[in-house]
N, CA, C and O atoms as a Tinker XYZ file with bonds, in Angstrom:
   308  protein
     1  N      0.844000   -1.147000    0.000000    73     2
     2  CA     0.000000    0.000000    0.000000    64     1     3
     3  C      0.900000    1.223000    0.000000    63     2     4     5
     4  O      1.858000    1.279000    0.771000    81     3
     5  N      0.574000    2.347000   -0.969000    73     3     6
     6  CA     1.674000    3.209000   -1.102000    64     5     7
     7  C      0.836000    4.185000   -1.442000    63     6     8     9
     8  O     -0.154000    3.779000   -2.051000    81     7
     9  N      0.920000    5.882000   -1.171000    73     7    10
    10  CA     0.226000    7.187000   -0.639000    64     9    11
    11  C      1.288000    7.707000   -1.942000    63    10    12    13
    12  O      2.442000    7.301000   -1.805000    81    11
    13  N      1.134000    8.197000   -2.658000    73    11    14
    14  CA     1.698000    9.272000   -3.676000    64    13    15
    15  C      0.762000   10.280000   -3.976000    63    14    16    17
    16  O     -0.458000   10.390000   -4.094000    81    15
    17  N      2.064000   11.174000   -4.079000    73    15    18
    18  CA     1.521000   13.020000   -4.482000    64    17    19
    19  C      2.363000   12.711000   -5.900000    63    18    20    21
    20  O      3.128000   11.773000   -6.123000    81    19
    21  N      1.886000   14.041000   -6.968000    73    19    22
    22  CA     2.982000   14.284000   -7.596000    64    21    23
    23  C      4.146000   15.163000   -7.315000    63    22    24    25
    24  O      4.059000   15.992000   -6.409000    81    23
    25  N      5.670000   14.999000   -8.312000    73    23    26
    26  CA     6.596000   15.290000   -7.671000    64    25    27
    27  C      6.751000   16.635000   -9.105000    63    26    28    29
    28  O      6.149000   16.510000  -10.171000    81    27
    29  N      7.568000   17.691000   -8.814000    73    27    30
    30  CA     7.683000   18.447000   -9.755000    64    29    31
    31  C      8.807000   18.117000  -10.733000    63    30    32    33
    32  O      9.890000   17.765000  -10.267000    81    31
    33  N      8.623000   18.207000  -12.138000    73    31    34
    34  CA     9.245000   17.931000  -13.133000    64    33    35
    35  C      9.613000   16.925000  -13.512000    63    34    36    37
    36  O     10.524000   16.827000  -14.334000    81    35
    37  N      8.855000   15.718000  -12.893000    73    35    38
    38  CA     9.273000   14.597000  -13.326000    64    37    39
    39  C      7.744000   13.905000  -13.804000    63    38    40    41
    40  O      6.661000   14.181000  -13.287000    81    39
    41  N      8.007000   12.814000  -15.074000    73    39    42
    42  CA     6.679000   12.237000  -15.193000    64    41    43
    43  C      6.840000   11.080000  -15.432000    63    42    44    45
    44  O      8.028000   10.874000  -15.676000    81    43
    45  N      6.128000   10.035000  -15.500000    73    43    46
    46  CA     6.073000    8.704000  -15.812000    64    45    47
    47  C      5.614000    8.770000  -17.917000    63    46    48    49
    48  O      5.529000    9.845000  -18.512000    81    47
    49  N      5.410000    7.443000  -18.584000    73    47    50
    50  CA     5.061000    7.666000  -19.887000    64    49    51
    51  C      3.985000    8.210000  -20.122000    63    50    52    53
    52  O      3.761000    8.812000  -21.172000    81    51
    53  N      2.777000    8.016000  -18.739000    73    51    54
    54  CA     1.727000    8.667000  -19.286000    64    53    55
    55  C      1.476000   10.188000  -19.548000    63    54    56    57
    56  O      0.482000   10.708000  -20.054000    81    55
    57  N      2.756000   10.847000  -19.023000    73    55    58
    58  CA     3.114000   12.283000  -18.746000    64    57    59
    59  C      2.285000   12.514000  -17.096000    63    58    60    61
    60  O      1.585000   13.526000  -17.079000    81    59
    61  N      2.297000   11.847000  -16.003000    73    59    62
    62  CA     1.777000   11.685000  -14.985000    64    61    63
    63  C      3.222000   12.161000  -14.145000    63    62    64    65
    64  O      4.361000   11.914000  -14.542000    81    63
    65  N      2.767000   13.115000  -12.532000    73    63    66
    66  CA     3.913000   12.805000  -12.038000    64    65    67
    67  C      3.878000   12.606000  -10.449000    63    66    68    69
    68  O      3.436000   13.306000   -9.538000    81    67
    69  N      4.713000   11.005000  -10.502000    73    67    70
    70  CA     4.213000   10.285000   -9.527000    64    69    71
    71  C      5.488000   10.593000   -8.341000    63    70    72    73
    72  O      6.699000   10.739000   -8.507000    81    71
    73  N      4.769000   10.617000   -7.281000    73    71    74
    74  CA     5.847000   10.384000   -5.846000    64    73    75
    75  C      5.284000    9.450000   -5.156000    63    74    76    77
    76  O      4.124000    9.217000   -5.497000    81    75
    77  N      5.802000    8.673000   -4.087000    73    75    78
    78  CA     5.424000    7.965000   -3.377000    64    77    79
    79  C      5.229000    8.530000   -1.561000    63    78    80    81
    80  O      6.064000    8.114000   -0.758000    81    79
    81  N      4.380000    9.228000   -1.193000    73    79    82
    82  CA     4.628000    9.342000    0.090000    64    81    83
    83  C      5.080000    8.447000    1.337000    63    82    84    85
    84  O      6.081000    8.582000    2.040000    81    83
    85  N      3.890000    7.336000    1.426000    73    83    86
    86  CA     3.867000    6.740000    2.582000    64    85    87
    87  C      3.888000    5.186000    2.066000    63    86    88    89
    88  O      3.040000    4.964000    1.203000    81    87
    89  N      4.582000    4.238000    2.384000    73    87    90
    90  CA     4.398000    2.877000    2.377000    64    89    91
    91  C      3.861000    2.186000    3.190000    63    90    92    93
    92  O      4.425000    2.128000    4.283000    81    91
    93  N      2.902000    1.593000    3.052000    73    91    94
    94  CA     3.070000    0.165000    4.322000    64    93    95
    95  C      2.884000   -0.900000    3.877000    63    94    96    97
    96  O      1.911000   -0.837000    3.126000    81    95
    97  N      3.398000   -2.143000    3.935000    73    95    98
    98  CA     3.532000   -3.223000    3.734000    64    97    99
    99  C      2.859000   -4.448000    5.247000    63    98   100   101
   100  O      3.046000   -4.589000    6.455000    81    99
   101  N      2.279000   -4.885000    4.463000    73    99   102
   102  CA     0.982000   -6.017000    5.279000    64   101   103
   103  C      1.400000   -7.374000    4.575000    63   102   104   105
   104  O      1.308000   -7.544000    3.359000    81   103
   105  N      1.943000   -8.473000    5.610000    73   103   106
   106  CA     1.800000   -9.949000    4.975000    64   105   107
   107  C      0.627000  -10.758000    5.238000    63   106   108   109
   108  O      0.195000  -11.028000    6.359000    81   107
   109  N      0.106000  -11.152000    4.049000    73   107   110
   110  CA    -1.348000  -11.912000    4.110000    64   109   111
   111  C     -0.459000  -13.651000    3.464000    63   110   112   113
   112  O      0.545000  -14.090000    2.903000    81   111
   113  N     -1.764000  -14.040000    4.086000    73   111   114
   114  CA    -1.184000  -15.373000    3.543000    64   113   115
   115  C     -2.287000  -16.225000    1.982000    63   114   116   117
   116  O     -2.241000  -17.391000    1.592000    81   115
   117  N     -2.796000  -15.539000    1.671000    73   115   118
   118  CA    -3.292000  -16.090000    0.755000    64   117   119
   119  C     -3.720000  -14.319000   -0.267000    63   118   120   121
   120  O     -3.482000  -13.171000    0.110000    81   119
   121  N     -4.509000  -14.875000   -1.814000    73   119   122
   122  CA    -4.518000  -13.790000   -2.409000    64   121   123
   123  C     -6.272000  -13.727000   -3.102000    63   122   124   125
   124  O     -6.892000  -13.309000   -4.080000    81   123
   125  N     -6.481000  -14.494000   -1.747000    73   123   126
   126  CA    -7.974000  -14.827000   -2.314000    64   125   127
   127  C     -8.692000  -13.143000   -1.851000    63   126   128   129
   128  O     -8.107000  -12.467000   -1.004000    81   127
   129  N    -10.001000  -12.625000   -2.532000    73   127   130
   130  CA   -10.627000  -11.540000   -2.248000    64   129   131
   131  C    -10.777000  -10.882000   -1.333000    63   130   132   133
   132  O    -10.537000   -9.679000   -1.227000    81   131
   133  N    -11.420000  -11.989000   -0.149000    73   131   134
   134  CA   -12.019000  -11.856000    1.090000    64   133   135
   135  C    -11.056000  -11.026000    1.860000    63   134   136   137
   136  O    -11.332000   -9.955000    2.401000    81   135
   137  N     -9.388000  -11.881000    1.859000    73   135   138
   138  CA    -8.528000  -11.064000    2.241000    64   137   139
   139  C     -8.109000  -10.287000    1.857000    63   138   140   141
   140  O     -7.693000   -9.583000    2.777000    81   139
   141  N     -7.868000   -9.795000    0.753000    73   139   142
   142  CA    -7.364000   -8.398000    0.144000    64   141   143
   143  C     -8.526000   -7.436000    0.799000    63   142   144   145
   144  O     -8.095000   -6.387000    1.278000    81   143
   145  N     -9.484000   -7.586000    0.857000    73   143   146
   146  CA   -11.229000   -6.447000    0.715000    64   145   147
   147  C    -10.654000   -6.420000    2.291000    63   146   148   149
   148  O    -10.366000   -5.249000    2.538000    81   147
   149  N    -10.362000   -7.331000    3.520000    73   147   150
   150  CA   -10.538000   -6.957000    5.080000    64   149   151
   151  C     -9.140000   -6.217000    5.019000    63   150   152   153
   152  O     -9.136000   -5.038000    5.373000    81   151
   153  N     -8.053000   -6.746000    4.640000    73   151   154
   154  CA    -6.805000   -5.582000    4.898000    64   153   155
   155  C     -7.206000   -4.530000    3.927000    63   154   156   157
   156  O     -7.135000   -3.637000    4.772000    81   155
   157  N     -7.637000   -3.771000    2.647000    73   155   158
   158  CA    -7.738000   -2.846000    2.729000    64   157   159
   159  C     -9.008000   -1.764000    3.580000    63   158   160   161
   160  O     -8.996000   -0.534000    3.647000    81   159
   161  N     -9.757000   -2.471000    4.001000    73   159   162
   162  CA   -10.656000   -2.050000    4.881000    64   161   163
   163  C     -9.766000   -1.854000    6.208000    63   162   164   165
   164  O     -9.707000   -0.770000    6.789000    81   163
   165  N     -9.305000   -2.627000    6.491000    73   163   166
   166  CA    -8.743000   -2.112000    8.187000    64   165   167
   167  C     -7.803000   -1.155000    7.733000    63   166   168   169
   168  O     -7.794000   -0.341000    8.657000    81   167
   169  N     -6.734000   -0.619000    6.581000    73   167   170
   170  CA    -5.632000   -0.035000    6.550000    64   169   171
   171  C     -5.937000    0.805000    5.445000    63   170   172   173
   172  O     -4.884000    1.181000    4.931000    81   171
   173  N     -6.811000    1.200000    4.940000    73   171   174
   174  CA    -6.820000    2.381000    3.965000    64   173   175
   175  C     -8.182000    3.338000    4.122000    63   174   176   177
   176  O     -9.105000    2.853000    4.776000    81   175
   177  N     -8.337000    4.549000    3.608000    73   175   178
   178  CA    -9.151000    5.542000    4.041000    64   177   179
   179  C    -10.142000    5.339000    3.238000    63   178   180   181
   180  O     -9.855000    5.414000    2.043000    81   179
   181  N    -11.449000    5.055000    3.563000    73   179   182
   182  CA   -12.991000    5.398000    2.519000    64   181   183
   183  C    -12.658000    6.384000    1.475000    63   182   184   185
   184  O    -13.390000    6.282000    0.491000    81   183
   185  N    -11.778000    7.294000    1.407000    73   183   186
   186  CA   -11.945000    8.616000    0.742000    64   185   187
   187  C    -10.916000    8.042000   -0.461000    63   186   188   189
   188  O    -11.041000    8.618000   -1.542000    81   187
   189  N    -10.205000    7.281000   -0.409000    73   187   190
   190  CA    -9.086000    6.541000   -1.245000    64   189   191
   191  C     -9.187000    6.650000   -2.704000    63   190   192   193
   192  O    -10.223000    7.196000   -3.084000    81   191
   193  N     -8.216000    6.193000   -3.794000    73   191   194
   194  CA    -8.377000    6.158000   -4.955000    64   193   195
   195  C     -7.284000    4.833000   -4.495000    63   194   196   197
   196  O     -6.581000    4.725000   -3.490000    81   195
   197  N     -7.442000    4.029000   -5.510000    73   195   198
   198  CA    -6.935000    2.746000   -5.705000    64   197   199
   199  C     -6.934000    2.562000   -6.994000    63   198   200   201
   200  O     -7.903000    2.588000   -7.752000    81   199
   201  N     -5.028000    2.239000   -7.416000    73   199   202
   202  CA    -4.446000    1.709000   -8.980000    64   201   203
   203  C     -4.070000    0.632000   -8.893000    63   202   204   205
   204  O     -3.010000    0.642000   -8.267000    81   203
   205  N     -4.323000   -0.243000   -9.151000    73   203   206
   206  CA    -4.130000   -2.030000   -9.413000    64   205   207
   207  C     -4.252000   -2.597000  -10.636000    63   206   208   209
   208  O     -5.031000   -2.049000  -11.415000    81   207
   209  N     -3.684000   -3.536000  -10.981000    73   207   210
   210  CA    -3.965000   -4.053000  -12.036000    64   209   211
   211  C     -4.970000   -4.926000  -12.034000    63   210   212   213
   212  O     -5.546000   -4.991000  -10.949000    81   211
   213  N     -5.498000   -5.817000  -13.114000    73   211   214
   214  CA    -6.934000   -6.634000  -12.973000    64   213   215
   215  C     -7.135000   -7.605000  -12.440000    63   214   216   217
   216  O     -7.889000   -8.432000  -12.954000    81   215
   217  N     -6.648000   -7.787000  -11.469000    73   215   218
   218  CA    -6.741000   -9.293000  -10.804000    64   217   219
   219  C     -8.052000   -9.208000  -10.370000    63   218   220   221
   220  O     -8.613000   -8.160000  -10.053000    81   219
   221  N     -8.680000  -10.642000  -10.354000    73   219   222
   222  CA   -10.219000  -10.422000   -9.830000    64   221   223
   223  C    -10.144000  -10.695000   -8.209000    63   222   224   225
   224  O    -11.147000  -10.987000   -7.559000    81   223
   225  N     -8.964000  -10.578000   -7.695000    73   223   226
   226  CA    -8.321000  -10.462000   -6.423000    64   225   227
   227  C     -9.252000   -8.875000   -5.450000    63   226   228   229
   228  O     -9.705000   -8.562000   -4.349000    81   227
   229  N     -9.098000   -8.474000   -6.514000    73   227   230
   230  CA    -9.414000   -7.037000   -6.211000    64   229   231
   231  C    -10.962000   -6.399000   -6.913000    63   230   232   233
   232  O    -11.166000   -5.218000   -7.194000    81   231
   233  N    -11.840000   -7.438000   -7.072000    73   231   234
   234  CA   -13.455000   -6.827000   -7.462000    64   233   235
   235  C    -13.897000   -6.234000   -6.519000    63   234   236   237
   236  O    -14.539000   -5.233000   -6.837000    81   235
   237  N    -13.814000   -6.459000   -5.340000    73   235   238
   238  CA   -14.855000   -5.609000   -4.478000    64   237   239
   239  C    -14.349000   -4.141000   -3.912000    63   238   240   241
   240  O    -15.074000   -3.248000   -3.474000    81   239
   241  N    -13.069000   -4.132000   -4.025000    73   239   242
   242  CA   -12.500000   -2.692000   -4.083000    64   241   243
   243  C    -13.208000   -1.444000   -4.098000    63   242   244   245
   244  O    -13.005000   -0.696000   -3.142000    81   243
   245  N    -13.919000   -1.113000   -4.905000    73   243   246
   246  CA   -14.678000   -0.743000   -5.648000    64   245   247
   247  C    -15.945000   -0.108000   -4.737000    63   246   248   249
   248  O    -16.794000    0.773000   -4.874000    81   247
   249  N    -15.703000   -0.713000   -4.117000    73   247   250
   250  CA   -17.195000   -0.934000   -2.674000    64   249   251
   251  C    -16.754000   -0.227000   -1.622000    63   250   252   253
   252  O    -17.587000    0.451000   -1.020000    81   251
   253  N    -15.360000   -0.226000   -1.170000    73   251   254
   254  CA   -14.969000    0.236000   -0.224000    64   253   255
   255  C    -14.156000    1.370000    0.013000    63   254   256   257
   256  O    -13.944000    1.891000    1.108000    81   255
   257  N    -13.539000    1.856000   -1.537000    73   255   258
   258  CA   -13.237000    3.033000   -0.893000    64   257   259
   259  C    -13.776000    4.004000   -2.822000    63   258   260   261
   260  O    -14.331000    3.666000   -3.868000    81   259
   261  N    -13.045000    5.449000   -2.146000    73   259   262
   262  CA   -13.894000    6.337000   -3.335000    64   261   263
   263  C    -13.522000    5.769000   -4.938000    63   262   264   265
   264  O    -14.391000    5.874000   -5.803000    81   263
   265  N    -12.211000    5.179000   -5.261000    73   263   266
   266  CA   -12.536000    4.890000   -6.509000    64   265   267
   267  C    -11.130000    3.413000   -6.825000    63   266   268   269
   268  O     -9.996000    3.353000   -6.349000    81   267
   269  N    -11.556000    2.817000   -7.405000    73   267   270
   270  CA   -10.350000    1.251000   -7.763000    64   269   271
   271  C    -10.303000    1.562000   -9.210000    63   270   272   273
   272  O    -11.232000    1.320000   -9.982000    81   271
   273  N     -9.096000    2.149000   -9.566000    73   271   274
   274  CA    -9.124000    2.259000  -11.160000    64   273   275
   275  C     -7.771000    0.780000  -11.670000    63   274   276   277
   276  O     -6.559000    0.737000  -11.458000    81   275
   277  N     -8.979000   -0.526000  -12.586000    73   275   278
   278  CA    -7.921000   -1.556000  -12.597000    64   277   279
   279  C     -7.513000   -1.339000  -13.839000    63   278   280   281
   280  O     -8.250000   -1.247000  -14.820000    81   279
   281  N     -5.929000   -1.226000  -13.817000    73   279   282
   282  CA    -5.528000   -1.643000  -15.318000    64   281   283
   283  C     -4.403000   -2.662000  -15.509000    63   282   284   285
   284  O     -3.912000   -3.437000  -14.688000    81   283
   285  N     -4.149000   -2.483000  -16.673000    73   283   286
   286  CA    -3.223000   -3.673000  -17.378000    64   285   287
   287  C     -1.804000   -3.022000  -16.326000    63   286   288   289
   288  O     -1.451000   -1.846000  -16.254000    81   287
   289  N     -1.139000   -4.329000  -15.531000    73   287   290
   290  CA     0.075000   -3.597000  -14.969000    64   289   291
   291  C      1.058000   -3.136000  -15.743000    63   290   292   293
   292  O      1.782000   -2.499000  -14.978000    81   291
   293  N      1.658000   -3.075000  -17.206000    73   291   294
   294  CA     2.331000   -2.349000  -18.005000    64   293   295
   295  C      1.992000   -1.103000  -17.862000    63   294   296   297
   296  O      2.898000   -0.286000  -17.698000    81   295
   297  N      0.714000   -0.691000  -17.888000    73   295   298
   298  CA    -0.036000    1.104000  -17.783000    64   297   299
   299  C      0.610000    1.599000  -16.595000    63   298   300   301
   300  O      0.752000    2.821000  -16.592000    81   299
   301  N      1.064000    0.947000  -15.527000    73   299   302
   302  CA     1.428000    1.381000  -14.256000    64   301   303
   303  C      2.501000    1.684000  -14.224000    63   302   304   305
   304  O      2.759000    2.259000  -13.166000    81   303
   305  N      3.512000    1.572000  -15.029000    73   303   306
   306  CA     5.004000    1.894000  -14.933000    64   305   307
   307  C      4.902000    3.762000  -15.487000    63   306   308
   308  O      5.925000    4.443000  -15.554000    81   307
């Protein structure tokens, strides 16, 4: 889980410009839904935007905070 602002003068390909504020890192033991949907519920804000790629790991996302935008993980670099 990672909090980014943009940074000045720098951009990614999409002409986007990404910083990373805050990290946190959570070990789950499996990658089934149920668990992804309760750790981001206990550790991220309702008000959230969420970038992931399409795993159906991550459908209910969507539900829980303000927006899950999934794409192809190549788009993410």
């Amino acid at each position: 889980m990672a909090e980014s602002h943009p940074m000045e003068g720098q951009t990614n390909k999409k002409g986007k410009k990404p910083q990373v504020g805050h990290l946190k890192m959570v070990v789950i033991h499996d990658l089934k839904s149920d668990t992804i949907t309760s750790m981001v519920e206990k550790n991220i804000s309702k008000e959230s935007i969420i970038d992931s790629d399409l795993s159906t790991s991550y459908i209910h996302l969507k539900d829980i905070v303000k927006e899950h935008r999934g794409c192809n993980s190549f788009d993410l670099i």
